[in-house]
N, C-alpha and C positions, 0 to 999 in steps of 0.2 A: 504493500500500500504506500510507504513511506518513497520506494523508490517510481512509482506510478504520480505522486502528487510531486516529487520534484521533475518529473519528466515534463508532466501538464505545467507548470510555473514557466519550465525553459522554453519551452515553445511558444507559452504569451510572450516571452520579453522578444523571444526574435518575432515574432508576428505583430507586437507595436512597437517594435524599439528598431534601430539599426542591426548591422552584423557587424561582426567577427571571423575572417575567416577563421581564425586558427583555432573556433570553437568546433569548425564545421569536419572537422580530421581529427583522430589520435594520432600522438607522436607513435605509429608503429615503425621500427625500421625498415628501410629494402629489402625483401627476403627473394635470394636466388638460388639454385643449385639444389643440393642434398637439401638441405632444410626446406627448402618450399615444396620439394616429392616427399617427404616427411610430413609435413603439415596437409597435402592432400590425401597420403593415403591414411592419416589418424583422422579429417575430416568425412572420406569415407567409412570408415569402419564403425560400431556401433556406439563405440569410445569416444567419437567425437560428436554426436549428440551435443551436450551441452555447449561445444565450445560455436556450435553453427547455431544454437539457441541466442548466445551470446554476438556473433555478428549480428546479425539480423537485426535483432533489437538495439545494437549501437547504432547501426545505420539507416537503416530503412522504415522503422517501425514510430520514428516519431513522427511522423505526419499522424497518426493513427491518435493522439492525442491533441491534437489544433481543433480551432470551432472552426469550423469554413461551411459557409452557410447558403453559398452556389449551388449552382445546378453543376450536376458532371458534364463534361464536355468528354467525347469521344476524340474524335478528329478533329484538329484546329484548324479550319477548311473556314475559312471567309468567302463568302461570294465575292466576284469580280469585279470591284467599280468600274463604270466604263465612263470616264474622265476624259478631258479632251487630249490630254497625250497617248492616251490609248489610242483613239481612234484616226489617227495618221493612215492615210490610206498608200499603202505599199504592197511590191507583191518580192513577199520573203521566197518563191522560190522562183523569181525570175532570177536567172545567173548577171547578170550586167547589174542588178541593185546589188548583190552581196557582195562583188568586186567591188563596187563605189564605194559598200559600206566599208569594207575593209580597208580600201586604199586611203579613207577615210579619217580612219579612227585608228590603226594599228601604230604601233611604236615604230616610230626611224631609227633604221641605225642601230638593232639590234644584234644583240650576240645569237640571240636565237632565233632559228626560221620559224616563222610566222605558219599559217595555214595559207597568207595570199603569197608568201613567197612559194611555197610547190605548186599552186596553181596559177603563178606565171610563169614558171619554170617548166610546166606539163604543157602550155599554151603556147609556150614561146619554142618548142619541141628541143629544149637544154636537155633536157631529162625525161624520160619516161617512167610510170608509176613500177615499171616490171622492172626495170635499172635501178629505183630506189628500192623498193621491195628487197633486191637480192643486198644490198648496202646495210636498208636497218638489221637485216639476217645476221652478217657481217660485223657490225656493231655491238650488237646484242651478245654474239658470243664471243665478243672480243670484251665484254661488259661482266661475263662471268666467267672468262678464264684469267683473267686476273685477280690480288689477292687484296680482299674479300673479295667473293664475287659480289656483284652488285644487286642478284636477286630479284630484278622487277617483275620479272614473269613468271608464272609456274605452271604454263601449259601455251602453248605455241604451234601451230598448224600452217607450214609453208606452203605445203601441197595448195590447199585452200586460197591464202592470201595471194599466192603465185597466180591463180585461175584468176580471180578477183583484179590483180592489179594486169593481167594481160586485156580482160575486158575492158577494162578503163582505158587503157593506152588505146586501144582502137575505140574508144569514142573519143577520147582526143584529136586523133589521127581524122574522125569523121567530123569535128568539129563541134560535138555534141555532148558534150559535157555532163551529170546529170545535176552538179550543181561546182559550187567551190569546193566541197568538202570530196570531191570525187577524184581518188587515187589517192588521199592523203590518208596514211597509218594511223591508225590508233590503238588503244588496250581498253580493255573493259573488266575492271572490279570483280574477283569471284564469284561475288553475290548476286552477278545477273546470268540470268539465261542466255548463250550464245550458242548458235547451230552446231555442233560437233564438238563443242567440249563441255565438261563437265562442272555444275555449279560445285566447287567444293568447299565454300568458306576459309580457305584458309586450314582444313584438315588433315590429317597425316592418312588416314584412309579415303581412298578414292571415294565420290559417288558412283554406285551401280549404273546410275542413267547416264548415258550422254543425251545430249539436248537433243530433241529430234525436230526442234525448230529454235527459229529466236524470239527472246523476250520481243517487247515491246520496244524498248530502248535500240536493242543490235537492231532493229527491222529498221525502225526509222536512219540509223546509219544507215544500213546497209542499202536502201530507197535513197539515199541521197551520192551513194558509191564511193563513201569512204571504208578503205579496207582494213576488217579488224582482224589484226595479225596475232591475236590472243590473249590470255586472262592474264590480270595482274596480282600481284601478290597482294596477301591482306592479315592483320592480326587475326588468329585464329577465332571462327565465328562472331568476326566483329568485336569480341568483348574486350578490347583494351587500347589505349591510345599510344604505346610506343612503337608499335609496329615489328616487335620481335616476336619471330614463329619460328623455333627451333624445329617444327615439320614438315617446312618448307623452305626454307632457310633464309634469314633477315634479312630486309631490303636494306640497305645502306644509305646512308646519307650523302649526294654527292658534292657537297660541301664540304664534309668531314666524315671519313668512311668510318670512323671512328664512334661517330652520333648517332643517334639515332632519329629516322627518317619522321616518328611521327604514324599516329593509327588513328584509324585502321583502317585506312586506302592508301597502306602506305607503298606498293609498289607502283600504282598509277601517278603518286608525287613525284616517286624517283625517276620513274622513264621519263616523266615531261622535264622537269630539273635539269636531268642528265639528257639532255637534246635527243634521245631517241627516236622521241616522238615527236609532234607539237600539240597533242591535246589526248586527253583521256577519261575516262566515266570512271567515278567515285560515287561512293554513297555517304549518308552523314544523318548517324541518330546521335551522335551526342560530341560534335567537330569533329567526325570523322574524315572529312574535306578538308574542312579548315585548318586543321591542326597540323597535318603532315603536307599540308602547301605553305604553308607561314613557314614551319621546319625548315623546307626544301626552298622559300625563298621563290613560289610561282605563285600564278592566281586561281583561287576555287572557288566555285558558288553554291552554298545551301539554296535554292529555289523555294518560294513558297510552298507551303505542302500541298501538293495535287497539281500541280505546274507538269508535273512529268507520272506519267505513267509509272505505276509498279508492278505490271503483270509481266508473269515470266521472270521471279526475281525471287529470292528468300527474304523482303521486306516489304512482302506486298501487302500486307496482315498489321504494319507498325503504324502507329499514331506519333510516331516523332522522326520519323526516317525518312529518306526522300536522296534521290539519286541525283548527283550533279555534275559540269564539267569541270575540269582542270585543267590549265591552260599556261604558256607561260607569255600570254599579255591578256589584259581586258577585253580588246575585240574580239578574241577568237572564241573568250568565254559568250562572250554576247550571243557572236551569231550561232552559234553551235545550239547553245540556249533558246534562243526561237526557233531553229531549225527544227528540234528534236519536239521542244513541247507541241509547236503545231502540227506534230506529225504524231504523237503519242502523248495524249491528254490521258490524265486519268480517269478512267471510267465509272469511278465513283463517283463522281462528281461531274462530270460533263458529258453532254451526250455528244458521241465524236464526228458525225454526221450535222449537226447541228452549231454547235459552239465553237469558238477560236479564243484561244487564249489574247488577253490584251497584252500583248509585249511588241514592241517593234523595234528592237534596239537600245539606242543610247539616249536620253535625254540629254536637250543640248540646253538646260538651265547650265550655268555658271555657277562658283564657289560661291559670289556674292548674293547671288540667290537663294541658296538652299543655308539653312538653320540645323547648324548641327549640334548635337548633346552631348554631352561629358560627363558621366557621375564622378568626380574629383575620388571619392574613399575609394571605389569600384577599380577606378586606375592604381592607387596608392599600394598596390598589393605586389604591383607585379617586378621583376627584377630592374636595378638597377640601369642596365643595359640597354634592356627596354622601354624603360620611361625613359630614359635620353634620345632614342631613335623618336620617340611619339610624342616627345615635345617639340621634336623639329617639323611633324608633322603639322601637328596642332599650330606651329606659327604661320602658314602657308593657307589658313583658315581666315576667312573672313568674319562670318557667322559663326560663334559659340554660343553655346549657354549652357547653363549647369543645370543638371539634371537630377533627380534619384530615382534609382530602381527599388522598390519596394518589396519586403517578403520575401527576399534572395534566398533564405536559410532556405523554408518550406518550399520554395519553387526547385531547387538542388535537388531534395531530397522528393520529391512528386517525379523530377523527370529521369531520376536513378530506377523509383519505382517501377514506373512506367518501360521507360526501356527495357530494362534485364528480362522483365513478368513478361512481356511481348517476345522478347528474343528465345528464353527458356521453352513459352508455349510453341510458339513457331518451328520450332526446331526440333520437339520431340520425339518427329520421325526419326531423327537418329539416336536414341536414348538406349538402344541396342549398340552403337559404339560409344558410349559413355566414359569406358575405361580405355579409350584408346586418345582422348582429348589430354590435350595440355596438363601441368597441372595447376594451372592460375585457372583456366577454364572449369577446369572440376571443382575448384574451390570456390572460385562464383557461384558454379550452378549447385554445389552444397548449401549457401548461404541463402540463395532466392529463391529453394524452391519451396520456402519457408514464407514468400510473401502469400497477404492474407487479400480476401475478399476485399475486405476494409480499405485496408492500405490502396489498393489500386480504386477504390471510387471514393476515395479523400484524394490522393494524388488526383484525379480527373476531375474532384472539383477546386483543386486549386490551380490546375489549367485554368479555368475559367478565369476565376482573379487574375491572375497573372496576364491571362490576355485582356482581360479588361482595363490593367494599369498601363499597358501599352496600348492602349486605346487613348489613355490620358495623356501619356505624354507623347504622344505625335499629333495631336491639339497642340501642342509648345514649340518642338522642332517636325523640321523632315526626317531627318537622318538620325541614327546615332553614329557614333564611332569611339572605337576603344583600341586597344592592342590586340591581338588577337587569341595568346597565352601570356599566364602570367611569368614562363618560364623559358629558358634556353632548351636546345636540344641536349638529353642527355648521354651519358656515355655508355655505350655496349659493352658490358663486361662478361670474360669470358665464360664464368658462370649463368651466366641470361643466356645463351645460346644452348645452353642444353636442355632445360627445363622450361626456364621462360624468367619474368622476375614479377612482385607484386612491389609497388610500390603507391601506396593509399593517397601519402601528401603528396607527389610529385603530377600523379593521376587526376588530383582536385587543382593543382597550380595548372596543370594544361584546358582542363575543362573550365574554368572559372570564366571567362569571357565568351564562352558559345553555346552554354548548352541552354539559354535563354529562347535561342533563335529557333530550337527544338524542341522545347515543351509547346511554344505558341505558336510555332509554324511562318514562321517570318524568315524571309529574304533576308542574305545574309555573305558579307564576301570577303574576302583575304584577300590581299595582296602588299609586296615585298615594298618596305617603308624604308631601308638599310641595313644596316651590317653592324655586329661588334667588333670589339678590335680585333678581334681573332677571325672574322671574314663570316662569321652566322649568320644567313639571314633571321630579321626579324620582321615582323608582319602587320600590318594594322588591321583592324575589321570594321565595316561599313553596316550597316541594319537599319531596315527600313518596316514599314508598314507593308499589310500583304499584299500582293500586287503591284511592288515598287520596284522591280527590276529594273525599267527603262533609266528610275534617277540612281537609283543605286550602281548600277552601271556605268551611268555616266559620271557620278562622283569620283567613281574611282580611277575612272580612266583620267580626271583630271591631277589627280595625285598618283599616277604612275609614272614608274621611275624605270629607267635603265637597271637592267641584270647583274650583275657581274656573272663572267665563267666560270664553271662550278674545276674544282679540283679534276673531278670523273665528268669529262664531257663526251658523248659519243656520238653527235651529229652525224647523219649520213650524208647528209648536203652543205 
C-alpha cells in the first residue's frame, strides 16, 4: 500500500509539475557479454519471476497510476486539412516537374550524388543503370571485405537488380523514363515486404516465406523503376536504438567505424552515409529514422502516420510506427516522399481510388516566416557538443519562441507502453523461435509480456492529451525544432558484438527528443547541423503539425548544410 501511494504522489508531481530527466532512468550500468546471457537466461527461467515483476513495475506500470481522464485514442490519424499550400496544382509524376523540382531545391556542390545527378547521368547516356548496378555490387563488397565490415545489407539479389537495371537502361535508350527515381538503387529496411527476399527483422533465423510479392512500399518503387538491390540491416526486431545485431552483424558507423551507426534502420543510415546509395526506406516507432540519420550525419523523415502505407510490412498493426525515407539531402527526401505516399496511401484511412494525399513538395515560406519553438529545459539535457552545434543553428533563426512541452514523464512512458505491447503482439508468430533471439531481445520481451490491459488504454488515453497539447502549441508556433538526441554516437565494444548490450540511460539520452513525434503521429525530420571536434555528425530535428510536410520540408532545406566525407565512403559514381 505504502509503496502504491508513493507511486500515485510521483506521478501527480510529474503530471502538474515539470521533469527530470534523471528521474525518468535508474543508474543501471551497461550490461554486455557473459552477464547480459546470464541475466537473460535467469530472466527466463522460473527464478526470475520476481526480478521481470520488478522491471515492469519500474518502468512501464506507472502510467497505471495517473488520473487521465480522455478518451483512448487508437491511431493518431488526423484528417487532412486541405489549406491553400496543399492544393498547388502539379503533376508529381510528370518526369520534367520532378527534374525542375530537383534541379530546384537539391544541394550544389555536393560530396554526394544526389538522385538528379544519376538521372542526368542515365539521360545524358554517361552511365547506364546496368554499368552502375554492376559498380554499387562492387562497392558493396569492397564495403564488407574490409575491416569491420560495414554491414549495411543482409540479403542482396543481383540476378534481380541486374534484370531491373537492364530494363531501365533500355527505357532510357527509348527515351522513356518511368520517372527520376528510375535506374536509381536503393535498400529497403527488413521490416518490409520485398518480392524474393525475406522479411527477417533483423533475426539470426531465417523467415520460412520468401515474399511472393511486394509490400506496398517496394511496389510503388518498383512502378516508378527505381531498383531495389536489397534489405538493409536493422536492430534485431526493431527493439533497440544502437543498431548492434550480433546475428547479422553490426552496421558500422561511417564516420567512425568504431561508433555506432544508431537503430534500428541502422543499415539503411549506413548505405546512404556511406554513398552506396542515394536514398533508402526506414521505419521509425520510437526515432528509429531519426536516430541513426543524425548518427550517420544524412536526412530522414518520420511522415505523418498514415502518409504511407503499411501493408506488406511487420508494422502494419503499430499505432506509432510508420515507414520513411532516408536520404543524404532534403530534396531527395521530398520527392521520394510524395512519390511513394501518392502511390501507397494507407488504406486505413484513405480510400486509394479516391483521395490524394496533400503534399506537393517544399514550401517556399522563408525563415522569417515560419515561428519556430524551443523548450529551453527540453534542450538543456543534451551533450555539450550538441548544444554548441544547435546554438549555431538557433542563430540562423529569425523567429523563436519559447515553448513547453507538457507531461513529458507520462507521454515517455504511454509510448514505451504502446510500442513494445504492439511489437510483442505482432510478432508472436515467431514465439516458437523465442530462444533463438538476442539476448537484450529476450529480456524485453521477459519484461512486456507483463504489460496489463490497463497500462495500454491509460497509455492511449494519454495519447490523446498529448496530442491535444500539440494542438496548443502550434496555435503559438509553426515548427518546433530541437537536437535530435541528446547524445553522441557511442562506442562498439567488443563485448556488444557477441551478445548485444542493454544500456537503459544511454537508450533514454537517444530517445529523448523523438519519440514525441510517435506517440502523436506528427511529421518529423533530421538533418546534419555539424560536427564535433572529433568529425561526428550531429543532427537537429524539425516537427511540425500533421500534414506539415510541404513547410517542414522546406524549413529544413533552408538550414541544410554541406556533408563532409565520411571516413568509409563507397560511391559508385
Amino acid at each position: 500500500k505504502q509503496w502504491y501511494q508513493r507511486r500515485v504522489r510521483g506521478v501527480e508531481e510529474m503530471t502538474n509539475g515539470g521533469f527530470d530527466l534523471h528521474l525518468l532512468v535508474r543508474r543501471s550500468p551497461a550490461i554486455s557479454g557473459w552477464p547480459l546471457k546470464l541475466l537473460s537466461i535467469i530472466l527466463e527461467s522460473v527464478f526470475g519471476y520476481p526480478f521481470r515483476v520488478f522491471f515492469s513495475k519500474s518502468n512501464l506500470e506507472t502510467i497505471e497510476y495517473a488520473t487521465i481522464e480522455e478518451e483512448q485514442t487508437y491511431y493518431p490519424f488526423q484528417p487532412p486539412v486541405r489549406t491553400s499550400s496543399f492544393t498547388k496544382k502539379v503533376d508529381l509524376f510528370d518526369i520534367h516537374w520532378q527534374t525542375d523540382f530537383l534541379k530546384q531545391f537539391t544541394l550544389k556542390n555536393s560530396n554526394f550524388r544526389s538522385i538528379l545527378y544519376y538521372h542526368e547521368m542515365y539521360s545524358s547516356k554517361k552511365e547506364s543503370p546496368v554499368q552502375v548496378i554492376q559498380k554499387v555490387k562492387e562497392k558493396i563488397e569492397e564495403s564488407e571485405n574490409q575491416n569491420p565490415p560495414l554491414r549495411c545489407f543482409t540479403q542482396l539479389d543481383w540476378n534481380q537488380a541486374e534484370k531491373a537495371a537492364l530494363k531501365s537502361t533500355l527505357r532510357y535508350e527509348a527515351g522513356s523514363p518511368l520517372s527520376v527515381l528510375d535506374g536509381v538503387p536503393v535498400g529497403i529496411k527488413e521490416e518490409l515486404d520485398v518480392l524474393g527476399f525475406r522479411t527477417n527483422c533483423g533475426r539470426k533465423v531465417p523467415s520460412e516465406v520468401i515474399n511472393s510479392k511486394d509490400g506496398d512500399i517496394a511496389a510503388a518503387l518498383r512502378s516508378l523503376g527505381a531498383i531495389i538491390i536489397g534489405m538493409t540491416n536493422m536492430h534485431e526486431m526493431g527493439m533497440g536504438i544502437t543498431g548492434i545485431n550480433p546475428n547479422t552483424g553490426t552496421p558500422r558507423n561511417p564516420y567512425n567505424d568504431g561508433k555506432v551507426t544508431g537503430g534500428s534502420s541502422s543499415g539503411s543510415a549506413a548505405a546512404v552515409a556511406s554513398g552506396l546509395i542515394p536514398f533508402a526506406i526506414g521505419t521509425d516507432g520510437g526515432g528509429s529514422i531519426r536516430i541513426p540519420s543524425s548518427f550517420c550525419g544524412v536526412c530522414g523523415l518520420k511522415p505523418t502516420f498514415g502518409l504511407f502505407s503499411c501493408v506488406g510490412s511487420a508494422i502494419r498493426k503499430s499505432t506509432v510506427t510508420s515507414a520513411g525515407v532516408i536520404a543524404n539531402n532534403v530534396a531527395d527526401v521530398a520527392l521520394v516522399t510524395c512519390l511513394i505516399a501518392n502511390h501507397a496511401l494507407d488504406p486505413r484511412f484513405f480510400c486509394p481510388s479516391a483521395d490524394k494525399v496533400p503534399l506537393h513538395g517544399i514550401s517556399d515560406k522563408t525563415l522569417k516566416d515560419i515561428t519556430l519553438g524551443v523548450y529551453p529545459e527540453y534542450v538543456s539535457y543534451a551533450d555539450p557538443q550538441i548544444k554548441k552545434v544547435f546554438s549555431r543553428i538557433k542563430e540562423k533563426l529569425k523567429n523563436v519562441r519559447e515553448i513547453e512541452l507538457e507531461e513529458l514523464y507520462l507521454s515517455k512512458t504511454a509510448h514505451f507502453n504502446l510500442l513494445f505491447a504492439e511489437t510483442v503482439h505482432e510478432r508472436q508468430i515467431w514465439n516458437d523461435q523465442y530462444k533463438t533471439l538476442n539476448p537484450v531481445t529476450n529480456i524485453i520481451y521477459s519484461v512486456l509480456t507483463r504489460s496489463s490491459l490497463r497500462q495500454y488504454m491509460m497509455s492511449s488515453a494519454q495519447k490523446t492529451r498529448a496530442m491535444n497539447m500539440f494542438k496548443r502549441v502550434f496555435k503559438k508556433v509553426d515548427l518546433l525544432i530541437s537536437p535530435t538526441t541528446a547524445c553522441l554516437p557511442k562506442d562498439i565494444l567488443p563485448s556488444d558484438l557477441t551478445y548485444g548490450v542493454i544500456d537503459e540511460e544511454y537508450a533514454l539520452w537517444s530517445l529523448w527528443f523523438v519519440f514525441m513525434a510517435n506517440l502523436c503521429g506528427l511529421p518529423s525530420i533530421t538533418l546534419n547541423a555539424g560536427y564535433t571536434e572529433h568529425g561526428l555528425p550531429v543532427g537537429v530535428m524539425i516537427t511540425g503539425p500533421w500534414w506539415s510536410e510541404d513547410l517542414v520540408l522546406g524549413t529544413a532545406r533552408q538550414l541544410e548544410t554541406q556533408l563532409n566525407k565520411p571516413s568509409r565512403f563507397y560511391s559508385p559514381i
